[in-house]
Z-matrix of the N, CA and C atoms (Angstrom, degrees):
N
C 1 1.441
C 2 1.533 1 110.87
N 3 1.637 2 110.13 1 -32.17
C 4 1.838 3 122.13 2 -172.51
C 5 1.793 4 84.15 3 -44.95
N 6 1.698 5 112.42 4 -56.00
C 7 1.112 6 122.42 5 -126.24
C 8 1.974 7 105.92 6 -69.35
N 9 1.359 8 93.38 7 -39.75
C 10 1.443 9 107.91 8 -177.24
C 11 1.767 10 110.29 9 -71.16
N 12 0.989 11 89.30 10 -13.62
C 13 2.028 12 99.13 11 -169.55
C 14 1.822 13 90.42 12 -84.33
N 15 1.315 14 129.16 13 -35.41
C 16 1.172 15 136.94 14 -153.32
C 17 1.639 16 98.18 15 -98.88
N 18 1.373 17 116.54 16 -39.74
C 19 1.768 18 110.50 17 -175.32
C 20 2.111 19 96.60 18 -82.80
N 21 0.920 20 108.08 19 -17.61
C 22 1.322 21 107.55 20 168.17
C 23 1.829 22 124.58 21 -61.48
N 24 1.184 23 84.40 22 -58.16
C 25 1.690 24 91.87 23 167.66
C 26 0.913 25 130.95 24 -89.38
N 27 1.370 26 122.21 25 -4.93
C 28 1.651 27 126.87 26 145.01
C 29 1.567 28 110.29 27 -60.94
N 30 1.169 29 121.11 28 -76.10
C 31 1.532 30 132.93 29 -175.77
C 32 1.643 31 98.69 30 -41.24
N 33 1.409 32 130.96 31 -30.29
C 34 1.880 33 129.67 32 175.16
C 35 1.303 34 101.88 33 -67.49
N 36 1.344 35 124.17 34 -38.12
C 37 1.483 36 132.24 35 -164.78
C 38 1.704 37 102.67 36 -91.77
N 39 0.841 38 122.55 37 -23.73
C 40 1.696 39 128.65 38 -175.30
C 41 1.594 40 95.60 39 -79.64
N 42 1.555 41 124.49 40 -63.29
C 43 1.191 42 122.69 41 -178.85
C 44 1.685 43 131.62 42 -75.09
N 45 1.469 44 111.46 43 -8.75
C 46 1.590 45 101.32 44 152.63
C 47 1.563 46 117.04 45 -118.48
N 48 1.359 47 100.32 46 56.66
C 49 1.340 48 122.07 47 -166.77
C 50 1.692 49 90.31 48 -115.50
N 51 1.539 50 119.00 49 103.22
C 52 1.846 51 115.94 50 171.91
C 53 1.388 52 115.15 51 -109.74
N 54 1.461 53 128.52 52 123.91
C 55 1.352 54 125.63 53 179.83
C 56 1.248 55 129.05 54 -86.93
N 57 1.660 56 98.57 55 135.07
C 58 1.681 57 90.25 56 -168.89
C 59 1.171 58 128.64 57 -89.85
N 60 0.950 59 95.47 58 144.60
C 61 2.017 60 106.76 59 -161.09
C 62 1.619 61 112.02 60 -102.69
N 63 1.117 62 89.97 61 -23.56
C 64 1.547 63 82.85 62 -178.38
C 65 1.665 64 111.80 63 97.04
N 66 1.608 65 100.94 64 170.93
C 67 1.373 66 109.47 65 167.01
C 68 1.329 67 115.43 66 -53.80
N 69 1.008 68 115.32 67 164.06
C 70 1.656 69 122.26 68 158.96
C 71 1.208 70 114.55 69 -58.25
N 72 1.435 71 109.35 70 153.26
C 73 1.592 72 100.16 71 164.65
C 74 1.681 73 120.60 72 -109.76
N 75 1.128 74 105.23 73 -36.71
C 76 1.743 75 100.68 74 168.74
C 77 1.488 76 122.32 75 -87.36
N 78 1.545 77 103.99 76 -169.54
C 79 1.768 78 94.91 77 -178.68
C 80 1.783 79 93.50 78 -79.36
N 81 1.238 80 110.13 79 175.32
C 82 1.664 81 132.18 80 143.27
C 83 1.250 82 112.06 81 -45.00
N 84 1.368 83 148.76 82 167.54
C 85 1.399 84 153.39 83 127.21
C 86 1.679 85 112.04 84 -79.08
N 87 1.219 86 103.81 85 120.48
C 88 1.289 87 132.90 86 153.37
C 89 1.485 88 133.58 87 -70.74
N 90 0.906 89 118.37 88 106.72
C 91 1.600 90 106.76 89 -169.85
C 92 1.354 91 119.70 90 -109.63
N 93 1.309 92 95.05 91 14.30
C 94 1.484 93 116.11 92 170.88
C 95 1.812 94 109.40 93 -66.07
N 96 1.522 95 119.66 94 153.67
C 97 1.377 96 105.14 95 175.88
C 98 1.768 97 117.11 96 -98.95
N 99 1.256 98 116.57 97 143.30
C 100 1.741 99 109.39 98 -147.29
C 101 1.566 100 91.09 99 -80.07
N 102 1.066 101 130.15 100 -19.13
C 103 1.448 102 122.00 101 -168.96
C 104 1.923 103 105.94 102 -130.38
N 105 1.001 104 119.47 103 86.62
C 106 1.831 105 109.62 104 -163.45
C 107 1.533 106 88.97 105 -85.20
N 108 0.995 107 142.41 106 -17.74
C 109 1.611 108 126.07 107 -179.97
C 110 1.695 109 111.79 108 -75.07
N 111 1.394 110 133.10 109 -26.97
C 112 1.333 111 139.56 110 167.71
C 113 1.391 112 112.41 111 -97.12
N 114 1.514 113 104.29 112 105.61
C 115 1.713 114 104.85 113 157.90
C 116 1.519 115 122.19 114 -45.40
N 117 0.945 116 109.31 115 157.81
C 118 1.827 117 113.59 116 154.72
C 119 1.394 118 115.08 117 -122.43
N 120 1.263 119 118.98 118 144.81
C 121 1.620 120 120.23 119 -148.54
C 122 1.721 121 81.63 120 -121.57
N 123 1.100 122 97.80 121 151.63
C 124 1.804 123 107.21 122 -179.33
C 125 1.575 124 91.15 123 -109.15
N 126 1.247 125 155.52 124 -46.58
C 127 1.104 126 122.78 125 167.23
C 128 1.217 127 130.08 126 -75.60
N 129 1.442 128 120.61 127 13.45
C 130 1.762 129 123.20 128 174.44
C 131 1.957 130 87.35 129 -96.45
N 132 1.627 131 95.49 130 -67.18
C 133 1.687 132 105.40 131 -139.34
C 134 1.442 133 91.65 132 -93.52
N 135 0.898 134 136.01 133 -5.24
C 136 1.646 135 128.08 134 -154.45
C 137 2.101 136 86.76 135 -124.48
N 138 1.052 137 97.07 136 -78.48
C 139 1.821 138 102.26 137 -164.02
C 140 1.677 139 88.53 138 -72.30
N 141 1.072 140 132.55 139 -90.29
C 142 1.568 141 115.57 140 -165.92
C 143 1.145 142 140.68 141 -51.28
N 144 1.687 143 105.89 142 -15.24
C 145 1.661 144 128.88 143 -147.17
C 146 1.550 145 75.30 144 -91.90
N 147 1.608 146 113.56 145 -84.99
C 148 1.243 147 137.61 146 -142.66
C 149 1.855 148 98.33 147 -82.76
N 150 1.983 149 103.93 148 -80.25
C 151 1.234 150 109.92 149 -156.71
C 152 1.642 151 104.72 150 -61.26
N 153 1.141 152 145.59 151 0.19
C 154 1.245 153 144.70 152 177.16
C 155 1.873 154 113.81 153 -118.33
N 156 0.665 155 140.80 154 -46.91
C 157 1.744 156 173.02 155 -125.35
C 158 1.891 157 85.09 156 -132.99
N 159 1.366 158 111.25 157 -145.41
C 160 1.265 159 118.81 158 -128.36
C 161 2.196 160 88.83 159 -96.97
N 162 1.134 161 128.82 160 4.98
C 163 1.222 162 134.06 161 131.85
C 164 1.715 163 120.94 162 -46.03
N 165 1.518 164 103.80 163 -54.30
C 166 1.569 165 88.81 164 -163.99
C 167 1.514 166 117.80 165 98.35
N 168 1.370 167 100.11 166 -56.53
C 169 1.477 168 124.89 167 -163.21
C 170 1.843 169 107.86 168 -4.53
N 171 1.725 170 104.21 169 -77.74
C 172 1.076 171 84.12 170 176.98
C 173 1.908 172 149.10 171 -116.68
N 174 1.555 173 73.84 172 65.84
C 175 1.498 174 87.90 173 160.09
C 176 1.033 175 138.55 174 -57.85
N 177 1.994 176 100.02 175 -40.56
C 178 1.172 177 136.59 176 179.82
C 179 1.667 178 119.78 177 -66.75
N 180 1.741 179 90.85 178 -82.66
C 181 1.455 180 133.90 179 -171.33
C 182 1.378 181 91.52 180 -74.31
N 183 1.344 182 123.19 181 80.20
C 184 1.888 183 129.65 182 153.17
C 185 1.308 184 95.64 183 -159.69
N 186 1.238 185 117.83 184 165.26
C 187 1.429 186 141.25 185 167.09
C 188 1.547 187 115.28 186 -38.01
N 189 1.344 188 99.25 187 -34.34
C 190 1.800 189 115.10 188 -175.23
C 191 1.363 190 110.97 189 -119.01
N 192 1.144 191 120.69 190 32.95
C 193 1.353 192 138.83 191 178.64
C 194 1.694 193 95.49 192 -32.70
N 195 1.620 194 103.17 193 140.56
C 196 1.596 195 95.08 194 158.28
C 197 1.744 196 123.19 195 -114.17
N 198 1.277 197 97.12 196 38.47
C 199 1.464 198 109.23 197 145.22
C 200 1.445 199 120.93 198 -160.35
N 201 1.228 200 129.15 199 164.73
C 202 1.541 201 137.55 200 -169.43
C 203 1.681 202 115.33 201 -64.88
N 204 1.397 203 116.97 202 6.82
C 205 1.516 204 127.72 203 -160.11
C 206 1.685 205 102.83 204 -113.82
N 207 1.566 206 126.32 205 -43.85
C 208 1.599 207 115.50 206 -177.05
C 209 1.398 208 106.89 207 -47.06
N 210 1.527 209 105.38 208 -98.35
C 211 1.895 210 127.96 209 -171.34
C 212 1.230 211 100.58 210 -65.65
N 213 1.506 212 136.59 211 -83.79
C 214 1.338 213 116.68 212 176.83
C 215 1.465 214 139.37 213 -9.80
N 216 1.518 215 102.62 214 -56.44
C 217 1.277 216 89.12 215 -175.04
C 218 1.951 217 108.04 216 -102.87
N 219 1.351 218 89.38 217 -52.58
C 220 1.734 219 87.84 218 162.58
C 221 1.635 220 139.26 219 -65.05
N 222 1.438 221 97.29 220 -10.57
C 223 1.139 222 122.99 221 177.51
C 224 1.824 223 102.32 222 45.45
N 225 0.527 224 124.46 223 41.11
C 226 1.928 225 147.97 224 166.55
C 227 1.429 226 107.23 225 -97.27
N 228 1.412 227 106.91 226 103.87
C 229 1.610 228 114.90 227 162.14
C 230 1.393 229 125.11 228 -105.26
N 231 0.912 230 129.42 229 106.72
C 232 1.632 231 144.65 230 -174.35
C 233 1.411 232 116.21 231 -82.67
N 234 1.140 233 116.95 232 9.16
C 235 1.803 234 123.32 233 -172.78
C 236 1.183 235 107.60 234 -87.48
N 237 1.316 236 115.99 235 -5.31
C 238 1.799 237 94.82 236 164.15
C 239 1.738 238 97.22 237 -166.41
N 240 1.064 239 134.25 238 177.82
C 241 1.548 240 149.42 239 -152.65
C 242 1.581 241 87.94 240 -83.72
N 243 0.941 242 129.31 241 -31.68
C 244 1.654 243 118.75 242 -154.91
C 245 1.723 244 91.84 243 -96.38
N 246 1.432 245 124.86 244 -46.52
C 247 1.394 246 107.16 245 -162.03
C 248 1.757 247 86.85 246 -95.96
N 249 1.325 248 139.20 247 -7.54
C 250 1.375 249 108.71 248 161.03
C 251 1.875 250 106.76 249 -65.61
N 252 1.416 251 120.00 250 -48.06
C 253 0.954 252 113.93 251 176.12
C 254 2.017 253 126.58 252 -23.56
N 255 1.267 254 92.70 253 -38.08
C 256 1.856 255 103.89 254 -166.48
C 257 1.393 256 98.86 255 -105.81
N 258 1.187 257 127.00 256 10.59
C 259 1.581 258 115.01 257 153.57
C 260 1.464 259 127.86 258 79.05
N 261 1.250 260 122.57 259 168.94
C 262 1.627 261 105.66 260 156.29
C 263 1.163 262 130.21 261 -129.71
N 264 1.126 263 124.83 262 -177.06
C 265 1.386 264 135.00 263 -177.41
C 266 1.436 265 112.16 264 2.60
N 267 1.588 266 111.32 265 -68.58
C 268 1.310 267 119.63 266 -164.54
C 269 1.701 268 106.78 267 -93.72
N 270 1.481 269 114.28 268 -14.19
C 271 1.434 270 100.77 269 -161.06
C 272 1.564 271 82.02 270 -104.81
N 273 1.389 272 131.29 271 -46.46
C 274 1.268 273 109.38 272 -159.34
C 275 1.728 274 120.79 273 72.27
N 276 1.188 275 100.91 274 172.04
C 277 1.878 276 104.63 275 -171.33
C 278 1.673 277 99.65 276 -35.20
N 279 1.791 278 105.84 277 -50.43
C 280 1.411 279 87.64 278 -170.14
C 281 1.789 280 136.41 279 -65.22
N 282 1.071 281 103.63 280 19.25
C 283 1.550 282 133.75 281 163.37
C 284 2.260 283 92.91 282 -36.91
N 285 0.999 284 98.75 283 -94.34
C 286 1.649 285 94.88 284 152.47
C 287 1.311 286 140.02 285 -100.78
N 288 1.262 287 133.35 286 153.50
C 289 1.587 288 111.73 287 -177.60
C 290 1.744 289 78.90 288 -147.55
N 291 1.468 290 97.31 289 113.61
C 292 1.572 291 110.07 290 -177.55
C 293 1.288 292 105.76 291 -63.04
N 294 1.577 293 113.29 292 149.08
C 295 1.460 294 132.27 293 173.47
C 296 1.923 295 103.29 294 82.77
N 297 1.646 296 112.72 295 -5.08
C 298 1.505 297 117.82 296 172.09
C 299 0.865 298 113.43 297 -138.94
N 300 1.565 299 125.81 298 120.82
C 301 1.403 300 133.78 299 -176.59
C 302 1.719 301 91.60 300 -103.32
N 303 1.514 302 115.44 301 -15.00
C 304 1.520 303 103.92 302 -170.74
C 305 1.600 304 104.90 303 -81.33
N 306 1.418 305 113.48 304 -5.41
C 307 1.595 306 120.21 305 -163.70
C 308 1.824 307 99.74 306 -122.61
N 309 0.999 308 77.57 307 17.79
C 310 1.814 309 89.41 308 171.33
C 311 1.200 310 144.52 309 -125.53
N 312 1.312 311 140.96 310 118.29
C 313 1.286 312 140.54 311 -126.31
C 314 1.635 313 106.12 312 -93.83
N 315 1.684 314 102.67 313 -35.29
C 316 1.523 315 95.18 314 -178.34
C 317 1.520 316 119.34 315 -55.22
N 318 1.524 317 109.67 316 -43.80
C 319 1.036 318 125.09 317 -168.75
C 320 1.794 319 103.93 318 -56.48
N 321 1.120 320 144.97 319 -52.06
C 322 1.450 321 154.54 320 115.17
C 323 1.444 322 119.18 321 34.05
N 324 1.704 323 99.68 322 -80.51
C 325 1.152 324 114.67 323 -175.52
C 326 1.204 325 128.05 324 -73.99
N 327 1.684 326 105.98 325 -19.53
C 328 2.012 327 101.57 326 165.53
C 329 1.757 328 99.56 327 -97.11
N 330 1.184 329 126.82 328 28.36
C 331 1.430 330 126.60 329 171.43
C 332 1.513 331 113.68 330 -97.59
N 333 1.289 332 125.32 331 174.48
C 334 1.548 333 121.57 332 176.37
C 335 1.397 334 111.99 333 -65.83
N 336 1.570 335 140.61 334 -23.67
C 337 1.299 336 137.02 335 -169.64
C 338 1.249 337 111.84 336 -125.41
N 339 1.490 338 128.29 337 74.92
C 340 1.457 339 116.75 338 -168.87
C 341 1.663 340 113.34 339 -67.58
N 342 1.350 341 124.02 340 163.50
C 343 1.717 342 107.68 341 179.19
C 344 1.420 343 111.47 342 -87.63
N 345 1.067 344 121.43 343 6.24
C 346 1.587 345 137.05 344 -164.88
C 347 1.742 346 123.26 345 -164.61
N 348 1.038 347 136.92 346 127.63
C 349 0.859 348 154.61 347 -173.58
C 350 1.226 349 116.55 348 42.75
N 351 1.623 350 128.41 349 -114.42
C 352 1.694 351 122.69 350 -165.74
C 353 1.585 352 93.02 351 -122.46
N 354 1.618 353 97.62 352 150.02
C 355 1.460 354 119.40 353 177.43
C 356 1.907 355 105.96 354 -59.42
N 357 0.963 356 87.76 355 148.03
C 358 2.190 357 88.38 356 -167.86
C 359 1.869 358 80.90 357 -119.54
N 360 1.663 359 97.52 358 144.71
C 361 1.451 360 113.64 359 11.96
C 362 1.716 361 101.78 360 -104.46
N 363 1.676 362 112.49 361 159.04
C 364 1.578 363 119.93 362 -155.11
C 365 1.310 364 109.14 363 -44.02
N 366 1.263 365 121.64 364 -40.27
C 367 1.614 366 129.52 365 -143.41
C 368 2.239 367 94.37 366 -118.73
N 369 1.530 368 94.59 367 30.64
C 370 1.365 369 101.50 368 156.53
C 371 1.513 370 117.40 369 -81.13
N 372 1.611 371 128.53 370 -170.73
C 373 1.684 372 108.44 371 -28.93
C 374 1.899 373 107.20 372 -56.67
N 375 1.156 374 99.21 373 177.00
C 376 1.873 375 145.24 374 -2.49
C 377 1.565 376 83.36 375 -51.26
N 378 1.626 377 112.56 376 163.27
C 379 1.549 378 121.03 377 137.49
C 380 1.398 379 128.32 378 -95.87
N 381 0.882 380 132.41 379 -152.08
C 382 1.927 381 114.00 380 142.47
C 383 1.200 382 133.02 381 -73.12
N 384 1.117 383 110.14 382 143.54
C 385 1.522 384 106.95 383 -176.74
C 386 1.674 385 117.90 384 -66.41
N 387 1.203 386 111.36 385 175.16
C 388 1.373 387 106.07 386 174.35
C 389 1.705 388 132.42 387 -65.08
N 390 1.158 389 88.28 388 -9.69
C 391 2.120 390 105.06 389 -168.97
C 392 1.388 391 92.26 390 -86.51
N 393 1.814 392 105.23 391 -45.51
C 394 1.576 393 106.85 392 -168.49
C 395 1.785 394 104.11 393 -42.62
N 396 1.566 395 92.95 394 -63.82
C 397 1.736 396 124.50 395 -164.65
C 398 1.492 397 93.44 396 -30.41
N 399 1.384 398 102.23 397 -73.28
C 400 1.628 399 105.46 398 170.36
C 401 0.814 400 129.56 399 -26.75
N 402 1.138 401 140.49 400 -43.33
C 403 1.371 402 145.97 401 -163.56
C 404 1.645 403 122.95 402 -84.38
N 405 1.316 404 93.91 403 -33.09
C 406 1.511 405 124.17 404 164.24
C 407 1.599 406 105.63 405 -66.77
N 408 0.826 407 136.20 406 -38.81
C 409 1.500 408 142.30 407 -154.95
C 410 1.704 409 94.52 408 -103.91
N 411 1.568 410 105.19 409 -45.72
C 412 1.687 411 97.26 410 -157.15
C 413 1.969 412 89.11 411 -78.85
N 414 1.718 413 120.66 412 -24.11
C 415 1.481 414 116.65 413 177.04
C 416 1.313 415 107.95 414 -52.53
N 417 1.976 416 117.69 415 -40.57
C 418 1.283 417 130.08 416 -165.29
C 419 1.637 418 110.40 417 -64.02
N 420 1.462 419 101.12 418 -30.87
C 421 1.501 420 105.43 419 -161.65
C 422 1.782 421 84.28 420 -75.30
N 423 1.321 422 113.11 421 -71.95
C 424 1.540 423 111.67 422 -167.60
C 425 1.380 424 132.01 423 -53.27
N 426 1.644 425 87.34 424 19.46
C 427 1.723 426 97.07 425 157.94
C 428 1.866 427 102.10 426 79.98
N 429 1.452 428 100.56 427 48.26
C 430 1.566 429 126.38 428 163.87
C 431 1.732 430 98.21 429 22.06
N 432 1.319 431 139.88 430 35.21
C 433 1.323 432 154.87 431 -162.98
C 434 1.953 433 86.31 432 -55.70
N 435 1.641 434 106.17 433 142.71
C 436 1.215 435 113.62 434 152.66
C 437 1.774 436 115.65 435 -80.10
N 438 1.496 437 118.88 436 67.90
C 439 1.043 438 96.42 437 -172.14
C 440 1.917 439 113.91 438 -117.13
């Protein structure tokens, strides 16, 4: 009877037992856009700037990928606004979710902590720089516009 009286009040003490973790270590995400007086244009800064230009992006992520890792395996095609729009495999629509770069995966995956697999683009460093990142995030905030 000692014995059952004793795993009882252990198991009370185990469960309002909370570990401390500490502060955070990175910032929050903001999904606010850092500059609202300058648009970002997805065929200047987003498709030529980044996903073609100093992205890389789609070297990978197209139909003719030039390696076995974009569409194949992520099945993510980046060759034009509509099928980046629909995502891949793992991200699905929420790949972007306009007006949230904090609820959005691209934005993520060219960051230091992706939520899934490897930081893009694969065959980094360099990665993007920080202005790039931005830019991606502040396009995301202004509602990922085909513009």
């Amino acid at each position: 009877m000692r014995f059952v009286i004793v795993v009882i009040t252990l198991v009370g003490c185990i469960e309002s037992a909370t570990p401390d973790v500490g502060e955070p270590i990175g910032e929050r995400c903001d999904s606010a856009d850092s500059d609202p007086v300058t648009s970002v244009s997805y065929s200047q800064d987003i498709r030529a700037g980044i996903l073609v230009d100093r992205g890389r992006c789609v070297r990978c992520h197209t139909p003719e990928g030039a390696t076995p890792i974009g569409v194949s395996i992520a099945m993510f095609d980046m060759s034009t606004y509509q099928t980046l729009r629909q995502g891949g495999r793992t991200s699905g629509v929420g790949v972007i979710v306009s007006g949230d770069p904090c609820g959005s995966v691209l934005p993520k995956k060219i960051g230091p902590a992706p939520p899934f697999g490897s930081r893009m683009p694969y065959d980094g460093p360099p990665y993007l720089s920080d202005e790039d990142q931005q830019l991606v995030h502040d396009w995301i905030a202004e509602g990922a516009l085909e513009n």
